[in-house]
C-alpha positions as CSV (number, residue, x, y, z in Angstrom):
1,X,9.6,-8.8,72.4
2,X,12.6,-9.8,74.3
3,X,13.9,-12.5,72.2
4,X,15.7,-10.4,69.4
5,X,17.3,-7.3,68.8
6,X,19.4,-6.0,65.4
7,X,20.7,-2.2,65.4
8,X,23.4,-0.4,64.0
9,X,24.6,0.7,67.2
10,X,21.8,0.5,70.8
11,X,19.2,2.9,70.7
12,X,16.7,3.1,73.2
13,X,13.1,2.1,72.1
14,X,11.9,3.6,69.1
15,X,9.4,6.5,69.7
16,X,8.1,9.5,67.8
17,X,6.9,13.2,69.2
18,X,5.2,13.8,65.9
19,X,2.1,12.7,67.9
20,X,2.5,15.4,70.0
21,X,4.0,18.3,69.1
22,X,4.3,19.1,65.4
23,X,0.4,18.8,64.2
24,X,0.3,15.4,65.6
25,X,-2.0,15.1,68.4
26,X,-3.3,12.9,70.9
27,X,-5.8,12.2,73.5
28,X,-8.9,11.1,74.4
29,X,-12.3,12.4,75.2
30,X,-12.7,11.0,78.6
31,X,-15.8,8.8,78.7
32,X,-16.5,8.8,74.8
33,X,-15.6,4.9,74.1
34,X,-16.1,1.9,76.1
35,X,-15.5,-1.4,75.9
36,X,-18.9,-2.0,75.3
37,X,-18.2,-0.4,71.9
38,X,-16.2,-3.4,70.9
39,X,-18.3,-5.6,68.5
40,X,-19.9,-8.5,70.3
41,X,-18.4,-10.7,67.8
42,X,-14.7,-10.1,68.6
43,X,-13.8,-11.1,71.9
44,X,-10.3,-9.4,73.4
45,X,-7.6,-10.7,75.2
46,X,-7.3,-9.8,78.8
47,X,-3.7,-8.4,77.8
48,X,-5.0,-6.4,74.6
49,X,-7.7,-4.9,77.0
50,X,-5.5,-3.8,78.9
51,X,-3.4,-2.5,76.9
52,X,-6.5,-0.4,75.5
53,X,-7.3,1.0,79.0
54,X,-3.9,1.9,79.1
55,X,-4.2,3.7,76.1
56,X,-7.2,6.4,76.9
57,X,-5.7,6.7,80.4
58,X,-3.1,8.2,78.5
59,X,-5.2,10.2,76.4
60,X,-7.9,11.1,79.0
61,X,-4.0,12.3,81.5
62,X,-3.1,14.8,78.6
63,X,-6.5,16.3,78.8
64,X,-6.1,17.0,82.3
65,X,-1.9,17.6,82.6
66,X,-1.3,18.6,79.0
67,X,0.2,16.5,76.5
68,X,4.1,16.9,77.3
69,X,3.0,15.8,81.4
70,X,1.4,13.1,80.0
71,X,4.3,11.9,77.3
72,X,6.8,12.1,79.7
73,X,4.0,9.7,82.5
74,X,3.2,7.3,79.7
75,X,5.9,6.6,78.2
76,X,9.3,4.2,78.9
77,X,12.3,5.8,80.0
78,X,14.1,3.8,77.0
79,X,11.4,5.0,74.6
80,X,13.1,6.4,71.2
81,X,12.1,9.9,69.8
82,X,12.3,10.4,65.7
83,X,12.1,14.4,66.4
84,X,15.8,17.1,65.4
85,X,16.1,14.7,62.9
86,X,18.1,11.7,64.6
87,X,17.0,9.1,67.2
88,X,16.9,9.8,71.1
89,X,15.2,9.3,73.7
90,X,11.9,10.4,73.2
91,X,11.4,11.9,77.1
92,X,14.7,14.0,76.3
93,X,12.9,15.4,73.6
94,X,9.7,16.3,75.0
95,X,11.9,18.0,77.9
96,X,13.3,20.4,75.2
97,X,10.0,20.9,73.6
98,X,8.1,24.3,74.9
99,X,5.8,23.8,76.9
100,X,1.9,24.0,74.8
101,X,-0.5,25.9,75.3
102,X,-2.8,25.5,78.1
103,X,-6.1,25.8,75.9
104,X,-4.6,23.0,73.5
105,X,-6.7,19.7,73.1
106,X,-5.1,16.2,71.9
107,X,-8.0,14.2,71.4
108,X,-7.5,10.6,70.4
109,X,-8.7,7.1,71.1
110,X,-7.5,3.5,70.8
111,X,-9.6,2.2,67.5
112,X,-7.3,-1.0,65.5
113,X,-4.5,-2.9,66.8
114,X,-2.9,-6.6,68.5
115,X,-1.3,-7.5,71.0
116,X,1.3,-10.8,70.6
117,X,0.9,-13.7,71.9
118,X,3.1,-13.7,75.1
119,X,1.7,-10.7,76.2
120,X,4.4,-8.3,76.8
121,X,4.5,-6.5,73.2
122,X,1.1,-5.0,71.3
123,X,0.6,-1.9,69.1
124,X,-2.7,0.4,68.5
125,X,-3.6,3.0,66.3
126,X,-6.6,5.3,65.9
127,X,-7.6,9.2,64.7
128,X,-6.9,12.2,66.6
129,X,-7.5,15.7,66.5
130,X,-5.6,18.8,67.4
131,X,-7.5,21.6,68.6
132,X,-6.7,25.1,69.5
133,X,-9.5,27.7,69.9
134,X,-7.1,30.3,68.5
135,X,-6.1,29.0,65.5
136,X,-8.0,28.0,62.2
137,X,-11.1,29.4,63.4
138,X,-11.2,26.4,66.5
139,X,-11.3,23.9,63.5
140,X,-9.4,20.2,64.6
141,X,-6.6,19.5,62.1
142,X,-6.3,15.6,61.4
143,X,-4.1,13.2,62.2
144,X,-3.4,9.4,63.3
145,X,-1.3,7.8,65.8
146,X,0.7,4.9,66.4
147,X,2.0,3.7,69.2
148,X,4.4,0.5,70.5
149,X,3.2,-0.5,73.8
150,X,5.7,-2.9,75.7
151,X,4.9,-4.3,79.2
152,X,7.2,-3.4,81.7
153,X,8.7,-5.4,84.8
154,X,5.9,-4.1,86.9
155,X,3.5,-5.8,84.5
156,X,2.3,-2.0,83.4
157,X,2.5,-1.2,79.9
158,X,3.5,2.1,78.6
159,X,4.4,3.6,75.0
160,X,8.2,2.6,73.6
161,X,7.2,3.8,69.9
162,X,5.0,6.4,68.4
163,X,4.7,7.9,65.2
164,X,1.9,10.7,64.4
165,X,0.9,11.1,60.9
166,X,-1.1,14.6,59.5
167,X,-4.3,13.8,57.1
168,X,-6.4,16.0,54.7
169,X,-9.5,14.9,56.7
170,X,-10.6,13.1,60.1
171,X,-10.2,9.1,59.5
172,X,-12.7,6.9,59.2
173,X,-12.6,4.3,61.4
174,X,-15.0,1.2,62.4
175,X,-16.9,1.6,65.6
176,X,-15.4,0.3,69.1
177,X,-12.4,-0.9,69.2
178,X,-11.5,-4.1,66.4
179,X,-8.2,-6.3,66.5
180,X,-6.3,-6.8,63.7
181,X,-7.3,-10.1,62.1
182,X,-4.5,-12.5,61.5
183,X,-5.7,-16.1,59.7
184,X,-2.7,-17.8,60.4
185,X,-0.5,-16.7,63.3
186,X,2.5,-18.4,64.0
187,X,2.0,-20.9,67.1
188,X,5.7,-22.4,67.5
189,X,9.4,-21.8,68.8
190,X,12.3,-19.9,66.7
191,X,14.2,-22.2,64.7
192,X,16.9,-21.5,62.3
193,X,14.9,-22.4,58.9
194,X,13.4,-19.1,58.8
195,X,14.8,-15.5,58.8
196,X,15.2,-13.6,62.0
197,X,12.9,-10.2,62.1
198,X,16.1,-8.3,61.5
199,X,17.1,-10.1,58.7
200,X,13.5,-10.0,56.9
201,X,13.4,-5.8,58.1
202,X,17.1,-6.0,56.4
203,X,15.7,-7.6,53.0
204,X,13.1,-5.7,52.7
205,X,15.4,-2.3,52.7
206,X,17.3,-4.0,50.0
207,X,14.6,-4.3,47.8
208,X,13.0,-0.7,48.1
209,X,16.2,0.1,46.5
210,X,15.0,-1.1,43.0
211,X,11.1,-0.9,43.7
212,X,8.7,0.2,46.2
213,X,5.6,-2.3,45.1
214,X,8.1,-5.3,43.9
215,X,9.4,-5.0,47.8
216,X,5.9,-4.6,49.7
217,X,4.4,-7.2,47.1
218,X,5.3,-10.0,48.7
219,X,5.7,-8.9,52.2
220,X,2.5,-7.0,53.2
221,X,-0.4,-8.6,55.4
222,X,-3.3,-8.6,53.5
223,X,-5.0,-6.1,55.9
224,X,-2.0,-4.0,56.3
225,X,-1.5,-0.9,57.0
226,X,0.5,2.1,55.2
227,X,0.6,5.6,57.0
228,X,2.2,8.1,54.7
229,X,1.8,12.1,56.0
230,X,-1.0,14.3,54.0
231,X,-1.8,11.1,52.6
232,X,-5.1,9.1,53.9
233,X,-4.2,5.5,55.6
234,X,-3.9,2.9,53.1
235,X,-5.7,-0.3,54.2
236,X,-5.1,-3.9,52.6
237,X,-2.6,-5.2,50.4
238,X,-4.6,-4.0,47.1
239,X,-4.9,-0.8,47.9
240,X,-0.9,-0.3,49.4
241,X,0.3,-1.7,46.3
242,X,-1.7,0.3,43.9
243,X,-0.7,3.5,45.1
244,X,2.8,1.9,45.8
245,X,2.8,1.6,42.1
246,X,3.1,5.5,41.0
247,X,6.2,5.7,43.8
248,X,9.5,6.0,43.7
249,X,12.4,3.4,44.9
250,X,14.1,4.4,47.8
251,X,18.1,5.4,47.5
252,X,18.9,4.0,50.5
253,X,16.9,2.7,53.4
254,X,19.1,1.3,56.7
255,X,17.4,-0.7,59.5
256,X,18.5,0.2,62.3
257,X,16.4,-1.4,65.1
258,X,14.3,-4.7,65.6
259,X,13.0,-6.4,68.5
260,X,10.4,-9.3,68.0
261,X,8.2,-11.3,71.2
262,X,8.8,-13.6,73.4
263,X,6.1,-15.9,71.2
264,X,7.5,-15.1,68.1
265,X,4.7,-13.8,66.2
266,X,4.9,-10.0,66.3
267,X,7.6,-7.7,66.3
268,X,8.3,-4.1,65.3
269,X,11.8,-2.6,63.4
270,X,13.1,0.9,62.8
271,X,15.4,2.6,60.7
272,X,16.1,5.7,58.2
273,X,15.4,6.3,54.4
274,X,15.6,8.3,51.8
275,X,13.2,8.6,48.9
276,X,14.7,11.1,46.0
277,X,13.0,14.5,44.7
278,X,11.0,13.5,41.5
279,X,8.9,16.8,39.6
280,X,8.0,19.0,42.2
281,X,8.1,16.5,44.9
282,X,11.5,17.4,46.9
283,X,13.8,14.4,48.5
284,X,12.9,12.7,51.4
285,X,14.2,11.1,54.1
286,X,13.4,10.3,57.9
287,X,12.7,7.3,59.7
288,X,10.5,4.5,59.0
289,X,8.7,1.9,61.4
290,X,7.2,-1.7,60.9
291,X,5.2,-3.8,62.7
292,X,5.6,-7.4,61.3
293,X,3.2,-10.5,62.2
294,X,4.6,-14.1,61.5
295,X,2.7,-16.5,59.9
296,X,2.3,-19.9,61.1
297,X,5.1,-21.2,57.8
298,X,7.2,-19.0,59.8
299,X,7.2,-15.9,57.3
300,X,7.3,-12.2,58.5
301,X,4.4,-10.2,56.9
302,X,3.9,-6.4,57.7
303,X,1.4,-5.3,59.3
304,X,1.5,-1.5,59.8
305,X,4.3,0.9,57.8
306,X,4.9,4.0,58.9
307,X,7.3,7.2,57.8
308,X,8.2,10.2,59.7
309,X,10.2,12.7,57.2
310,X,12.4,14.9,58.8
């Protein structure tokens, strides 16, 4: 994850609150999922499991501390928040957020994700559910997280991007934790006869200008990922692109951050859009994030896209 890095100007890790805060919750039910839950058929690396156990420590710490506590323990000083509508750094912004209240449960749990190859840069995602006795009767509202883990110099890993999308329902996931399957992951060294992550984040942008399912088309993992607010996750190439087909192109769409690992087959990129009004539907714009997996031709494919309108 430390072997590139393209932004308009340095900004500290990418990182949203929406997880937290504004009907995005997290945490974990201490005790509810173990390892033992992971199918027998899928063994883990040693770095993805721990990247998991860092994961519901996290959640099972909010249950105990509160979520903002917990944020603020978990996640990298560098970490970028998407919240006020610009980048900063994320712990800044949970600092300005009030403090929640005290009967408030973030309930979440580590389901879907990778790790790369070298170790030091992974991602996870997985349904949560935002409680508060108070309010709509006690009933959760829905959401999904998704968070950047890095690995720090102390070998610890902690959260450097999040994004918290809202749902009509709780999300279906498998049971136990599975990892991403990727066919053909890249094995080699950088060279210069394929496209930085930067550049393919950059080319991608370009080509939501003239259409969102021309652009994803040829660019989407075929288990990808698309997280879209009120909207249930998309899974698969097929699906993304048929409901990719009935959206609008973007007006503009700027990457503004990528950073890819040391091994060079994963990597994550940020940035803003703006998608215009169309009907009823107002404009939109916000921040995007990507996680990208390279292929062992040397192509970047996305694996996970995720928006966080403003």
């Amino acid at each position: 994850m430390l072997s590139e890095r393209n932004s308009a100007r340095p900004f500290p890790r990418p990182l949203s609150i929406q997880h937290c805060a504004l009907c995005i919750a997290v945490a974990l039910v201490a005790g509810t999922l173990s390892f033992a839950q992971t199918p027998s058929n899928t063994e883990l690396p040693p770095s993805l499991t721990r990247m998991i156990e860092a994961e519901r420590a996290f959640a099972a710490r909010a249950l105990t501390v509160g979520w903002k506590e917990a944020f603020l323990e978990y996640f990298a000083d560098d970490a970028v928040g998407f919240d006020e509508g610009a980048a900063d750094f994320a712990k800044a912004q949970f600092r300005r957020s009030p403090d929640p209240p005290k009967e408030l449960q973030l309930i979440w749990e580590p389901r879907y994700g990778d790790i790369a190859g070298s170790a030091e840069l992974g991602y996870l995602t997985g349904p949560v559910r935002n409680i508060l006795p108070s309010r709509d009767k006690g009933q959760p509202r829905h959401s999904t997280y998704f968070s950047i883990w890095k690995q720090q110099r102390n070998g610890a890993y902690q959260v450097v991007l999040d994004v918290g999308t809202p749902t009509p329902m709780a999300v279906p996931f498998a049971p136990g934790f599975t990892r991403a399957p990727q066919g053909s992951r890249f094995a080699g060294e950088y060279d210069d006869r394929t496209p930085p992550l930067g550049s393919a984040d950059s080319v991608m942008n370009a080509a939501l200008r003239t259409s969102q399912a021309t652009a994803y088309r040829e660019r989407l993992a075929p288990t990808a990922r698309l997280h879209r607010r009120n909207v249930m996750p998309l899974v698969g190439d097929r699906a993304i692109l048929a409901w990719l087909a009935n959206q609008p192109r973007y007006t503009a769409a700027d990457s503004r951050y990528a950073e890819a690992a040391r091994s060079g087959d994963l990597g994550y990129t940020w940035g803003t859009y703006i998608i215009p009004g169309r009907g009823r539907a107002p404009r939109e714009e916000g921040f995007y994030a990507r996680v990208w997996v390279r292929e062992r031709n040397g192509q970047w494919k996305i694996a996970a896209d995720i928006t966080q309108p403003q």
